[in-house]
C-alpha positions in Angstrom: 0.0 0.0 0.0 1.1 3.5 -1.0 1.3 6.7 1.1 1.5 7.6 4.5 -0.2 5.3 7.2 -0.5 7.4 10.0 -3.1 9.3 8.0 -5.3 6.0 7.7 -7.5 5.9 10.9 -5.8 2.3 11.9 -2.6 4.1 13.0 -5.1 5.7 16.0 -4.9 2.0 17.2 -1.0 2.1 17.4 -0.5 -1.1 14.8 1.3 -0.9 11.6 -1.7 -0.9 8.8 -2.0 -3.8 6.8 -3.9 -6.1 4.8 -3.8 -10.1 4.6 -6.9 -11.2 3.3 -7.2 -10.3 0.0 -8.0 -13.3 -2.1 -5.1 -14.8 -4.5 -7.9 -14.9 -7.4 -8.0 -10.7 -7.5 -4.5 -10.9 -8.8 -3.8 -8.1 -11.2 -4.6 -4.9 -12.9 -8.6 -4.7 -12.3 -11.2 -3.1 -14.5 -13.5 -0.6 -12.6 -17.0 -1.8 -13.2 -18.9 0.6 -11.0 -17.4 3.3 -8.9 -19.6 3.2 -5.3 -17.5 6.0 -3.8 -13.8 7.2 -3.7 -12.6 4.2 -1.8 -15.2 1.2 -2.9 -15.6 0.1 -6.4 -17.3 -3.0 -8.3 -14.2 -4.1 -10.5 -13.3 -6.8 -12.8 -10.5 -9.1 -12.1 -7.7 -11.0 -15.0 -9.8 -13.9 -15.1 -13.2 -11.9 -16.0 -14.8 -12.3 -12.2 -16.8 -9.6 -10.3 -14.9 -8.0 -7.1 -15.4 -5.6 -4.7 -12.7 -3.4 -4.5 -11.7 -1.7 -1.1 -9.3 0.8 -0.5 -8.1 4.3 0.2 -8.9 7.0 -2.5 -8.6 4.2 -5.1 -11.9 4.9 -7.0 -11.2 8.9 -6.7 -11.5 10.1 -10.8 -12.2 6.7 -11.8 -14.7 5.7 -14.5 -16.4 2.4 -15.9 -13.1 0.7 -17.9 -10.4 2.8 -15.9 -8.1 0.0 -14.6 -7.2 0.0 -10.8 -3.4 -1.2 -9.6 -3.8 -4.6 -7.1 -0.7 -2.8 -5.1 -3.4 -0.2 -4.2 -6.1 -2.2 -3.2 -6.4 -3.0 0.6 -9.3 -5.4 0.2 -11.2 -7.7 -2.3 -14.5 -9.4 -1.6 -15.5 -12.1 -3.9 -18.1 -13.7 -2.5 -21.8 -12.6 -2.9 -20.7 -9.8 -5.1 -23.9 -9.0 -6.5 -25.9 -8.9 -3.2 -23.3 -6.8 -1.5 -22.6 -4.5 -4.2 -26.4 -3.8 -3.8 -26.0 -3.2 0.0 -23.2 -1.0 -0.6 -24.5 1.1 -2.8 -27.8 1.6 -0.8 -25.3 2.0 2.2 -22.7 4.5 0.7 -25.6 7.0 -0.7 -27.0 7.2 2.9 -23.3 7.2 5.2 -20.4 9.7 4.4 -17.0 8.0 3.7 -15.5 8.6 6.7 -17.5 6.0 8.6 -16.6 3.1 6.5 -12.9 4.2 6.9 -13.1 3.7 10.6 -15.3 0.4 10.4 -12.1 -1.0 7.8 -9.7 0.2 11.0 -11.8 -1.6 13.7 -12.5 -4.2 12.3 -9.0 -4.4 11.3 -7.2 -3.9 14.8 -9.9 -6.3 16.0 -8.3 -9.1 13.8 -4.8 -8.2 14.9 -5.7 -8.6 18.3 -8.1 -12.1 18.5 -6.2 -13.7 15.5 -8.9 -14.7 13.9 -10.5 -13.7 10.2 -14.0 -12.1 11.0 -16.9 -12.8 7.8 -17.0 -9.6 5.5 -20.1 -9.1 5.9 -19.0 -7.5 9.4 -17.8 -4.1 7.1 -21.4 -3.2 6.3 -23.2 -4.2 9.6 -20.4 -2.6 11.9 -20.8 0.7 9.3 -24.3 1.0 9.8 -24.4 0.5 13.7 -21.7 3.1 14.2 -23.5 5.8 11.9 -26.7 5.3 13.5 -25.0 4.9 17.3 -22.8 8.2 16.2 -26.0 10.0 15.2 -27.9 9.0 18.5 -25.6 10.1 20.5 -25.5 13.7 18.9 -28.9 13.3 19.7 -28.4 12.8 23.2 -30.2 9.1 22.7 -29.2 5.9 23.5 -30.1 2.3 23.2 -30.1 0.7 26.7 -28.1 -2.7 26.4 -29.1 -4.9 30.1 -26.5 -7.8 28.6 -23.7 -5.3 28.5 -21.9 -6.8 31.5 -22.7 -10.5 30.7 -21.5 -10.0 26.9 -18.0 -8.8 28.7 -17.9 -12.0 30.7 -18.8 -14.2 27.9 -16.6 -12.8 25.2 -13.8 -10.9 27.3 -11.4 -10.3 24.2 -14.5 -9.2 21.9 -15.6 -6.5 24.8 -11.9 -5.2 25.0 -11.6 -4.7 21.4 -15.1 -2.8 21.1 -13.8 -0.6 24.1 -11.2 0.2 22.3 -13.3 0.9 19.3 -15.6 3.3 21.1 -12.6 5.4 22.3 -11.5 5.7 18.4 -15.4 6.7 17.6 -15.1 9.5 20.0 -12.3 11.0 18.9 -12.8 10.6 15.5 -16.6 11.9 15.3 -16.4 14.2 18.3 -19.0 12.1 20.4 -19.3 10.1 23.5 -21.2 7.0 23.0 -22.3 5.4 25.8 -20.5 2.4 27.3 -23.2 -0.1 26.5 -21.9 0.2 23.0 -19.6 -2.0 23.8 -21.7 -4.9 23.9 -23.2 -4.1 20.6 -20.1 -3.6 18.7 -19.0 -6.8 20.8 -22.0 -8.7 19.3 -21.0 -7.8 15.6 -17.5 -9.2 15.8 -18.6 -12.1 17.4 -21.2 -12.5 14.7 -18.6 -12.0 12.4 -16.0 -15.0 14.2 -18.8 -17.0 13.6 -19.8 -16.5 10.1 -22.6 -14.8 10.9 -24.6 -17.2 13.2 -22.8 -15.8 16.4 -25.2 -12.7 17.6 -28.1 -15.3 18.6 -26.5 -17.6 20.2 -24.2 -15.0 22.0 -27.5 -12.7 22.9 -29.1 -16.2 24.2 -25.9 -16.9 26.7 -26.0 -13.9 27.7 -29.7 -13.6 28.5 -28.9 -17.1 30.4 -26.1 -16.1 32.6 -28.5 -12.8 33.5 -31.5 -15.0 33.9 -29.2 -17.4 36.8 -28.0 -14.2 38.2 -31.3 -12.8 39.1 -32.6 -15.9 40.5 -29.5 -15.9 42.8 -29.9 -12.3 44.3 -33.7 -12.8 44.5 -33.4 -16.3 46.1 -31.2 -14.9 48.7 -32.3 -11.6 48.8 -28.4 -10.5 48.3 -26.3 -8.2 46.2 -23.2 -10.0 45.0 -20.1 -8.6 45.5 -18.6 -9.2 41.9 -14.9 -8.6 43.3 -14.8 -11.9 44.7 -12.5 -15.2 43.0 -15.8 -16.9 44.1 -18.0 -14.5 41.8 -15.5 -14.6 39.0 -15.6 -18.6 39.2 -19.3 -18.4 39.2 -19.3 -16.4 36.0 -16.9 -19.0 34.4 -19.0 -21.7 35.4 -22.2 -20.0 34.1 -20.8 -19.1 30.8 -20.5 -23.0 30.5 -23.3 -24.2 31.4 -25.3 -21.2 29.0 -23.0 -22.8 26.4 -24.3 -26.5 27.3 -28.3 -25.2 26.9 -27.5 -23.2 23.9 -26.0 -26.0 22.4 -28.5 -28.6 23.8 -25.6 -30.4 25.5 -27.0 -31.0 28.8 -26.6 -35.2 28.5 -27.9 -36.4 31.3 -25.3 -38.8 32.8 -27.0 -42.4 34.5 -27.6 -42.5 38.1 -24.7 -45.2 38.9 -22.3 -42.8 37.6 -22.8 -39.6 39.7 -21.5 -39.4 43.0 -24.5 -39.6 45.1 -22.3 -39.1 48.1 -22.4 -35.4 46.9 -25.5 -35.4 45.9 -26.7 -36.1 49.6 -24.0 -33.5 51.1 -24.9 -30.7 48.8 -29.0 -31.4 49.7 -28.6 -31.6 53.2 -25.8 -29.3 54.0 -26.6 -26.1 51.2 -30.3 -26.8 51.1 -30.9 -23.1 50.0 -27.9 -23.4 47.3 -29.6 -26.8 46.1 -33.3 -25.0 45.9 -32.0 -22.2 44.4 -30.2 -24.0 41.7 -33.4 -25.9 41.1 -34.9 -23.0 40.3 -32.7 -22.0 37.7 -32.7 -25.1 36.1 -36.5 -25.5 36.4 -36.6 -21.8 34.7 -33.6 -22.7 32.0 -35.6 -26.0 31.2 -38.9 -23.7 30.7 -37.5 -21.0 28.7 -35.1 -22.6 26.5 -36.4 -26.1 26.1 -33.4 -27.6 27.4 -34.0 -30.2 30.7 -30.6 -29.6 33.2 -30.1 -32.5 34.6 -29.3 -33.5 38.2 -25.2 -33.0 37.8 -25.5 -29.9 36.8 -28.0 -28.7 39.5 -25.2 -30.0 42.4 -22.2 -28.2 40.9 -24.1 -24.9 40.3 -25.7 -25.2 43.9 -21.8 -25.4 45.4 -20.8 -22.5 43.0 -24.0 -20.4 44.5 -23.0 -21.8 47.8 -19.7 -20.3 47.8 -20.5 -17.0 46.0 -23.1 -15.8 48.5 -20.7 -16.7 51.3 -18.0 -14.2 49.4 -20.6 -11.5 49.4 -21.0 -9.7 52.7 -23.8 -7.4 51.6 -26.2 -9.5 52.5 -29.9 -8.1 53.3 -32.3 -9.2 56.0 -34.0 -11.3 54.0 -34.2 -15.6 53.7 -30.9 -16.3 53.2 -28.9 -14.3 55.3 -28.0 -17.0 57.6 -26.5 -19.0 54.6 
């Protein structure tokens, strides 16, 4: 790529700027098609295929039959060209330039930093949510998110890379989004690692691991101290077992094999634990469709067992003698 990269937006992110996904069947000069703005253009590769051609200023002056150097192209799509070529043009008449230049650097410093490739359909979803969360928050709006905090715990590395992304929105666009943002932009990369199945399932977890933490706090009539390690393995535990009823996992082992010694300690000794976590599998089971079976209920009754006992701001209420 020519010219200077710290005038490309990625430089905000402190990481050289570069490309390695452009597809090995784009090679050569390309023959512009249709020119969607200065940096996007439908182009025609050696071999007579359609592309989508990404890249700074390299559709500025162009017309149909200009050809386009490969060095300057940053990015090729070519798959779906025809559907996304529609989107983008319905997109790039609506959204200045500017916010598909800092979608290409997020979602760019956001596959440096989880190592993974991320679906391209990520570059027009991401663009649209950022224009439309940059134009609420001029508007003093915002879109309240309740999963923010369980998206972090489920997807650590995706909530750390849209943190980072909000920062660069602010500066860049002269706003301050809101931090529950973060779970949205979250939600798109995830979507994205998973080829665009990912923002259900993730959404579902999520809505889970809130659902078992509710039923906790009400049960015990208890706010819980999230700086505990007993919290924190609670939250590892319930980003599991979410996993196991999204992905209808929950085998139910046979009766010889569990250890029924346990099974009579945790019922007798943590009888509020053990009701509780009957109650969030009996709610899991209703809402999901998805039976937990008695395994499960014993291990999350000693996580609960051991998380209320590391939270000391206990309330008057029935289980404060847990």
């Amino acid at each position: 790529m020519t010219g200077d990269t710290e005038s490309w937006p990625l430089a905000a992110f402190g990481v050289a700027f570069f490309w390695t996904g452009r597809s090995k069947d784009c090679m050569g000069m390309l023959q512009v098609a249709k020119v969607l703005n200065n940096n996007i253009a439908v182009v025609v590769d050696a071999r007579g295929s359609d592309c989508i051609a990404m890249g700074r200023g390299i559709a500025f002056g162009r017309k149909r039959g200009d050809l386009i150097d490969e060095d300057s192209v940053e990015r090729l799509f070519t798959q779906h060209v025809a559907e996304l070529s529609g989107k983008l043009g319905q997109l790039v008449s609506s959204i200045p330039e500017e916010y598909f230049e800092a979608t290409r650097a997020i979602v760019e410093h956001a596959k440096l930093r989880l190592g993974r490739n991320l679906d391209d359909g990520v570059y027009l979803a991401l663009t649209d949510h950022i224009h439309f969360a940059v134009k609420r928050a001029l508007a003093g709006q915002a879109l309240d998110n309740r999963l923010n905090y369980e998206i972090g715990m489920v997807y650590p590395d995706e909530f750390e890379c849209a943190q980072t992304a909000i920062s660069f929105i602010d500066r860049t666009f002269h706003v301050t989004l809101p931090q529950e943002e973060a779970g949205f932009i979250a939600m798109h990369l995830v979507n994205a690692e998973m080829g665009g199945m990912g923002i259900q399932m993730a959404t579902t977890m999520a809505k889970i691991i809130r659902g078992a933490l509710d039923i906790v706090k009400e049960h015990f009539d208890i706010d819980l101290d999230e700086a505990t390690i007993a919290y924190y393995r609670f939250m590892v535990h319930l980003k599991f077992f979410a996993q196991r009823v999204v992905m209808s996992d929950m085998s139910d082992a046979a009766t010889e094999s569990r250890d029924r010694q346990l099974q009579i300690t945790v019922m007798q000794q943590y009888p509020d634990a053990y009701e509780c976590a009957k109650e969030i599998a009996s709610r899991t089971a209703r809402s999901y469709g998805c039976p937990v079976p008695e395994d499960e209920c014993l291990y999350l009754a000693l996580h609960i067992e051991r998380v209320v006992h590391g939270s000391p701001r206990q309330h008057a209420g029935r289980g404060g003698d847990v």
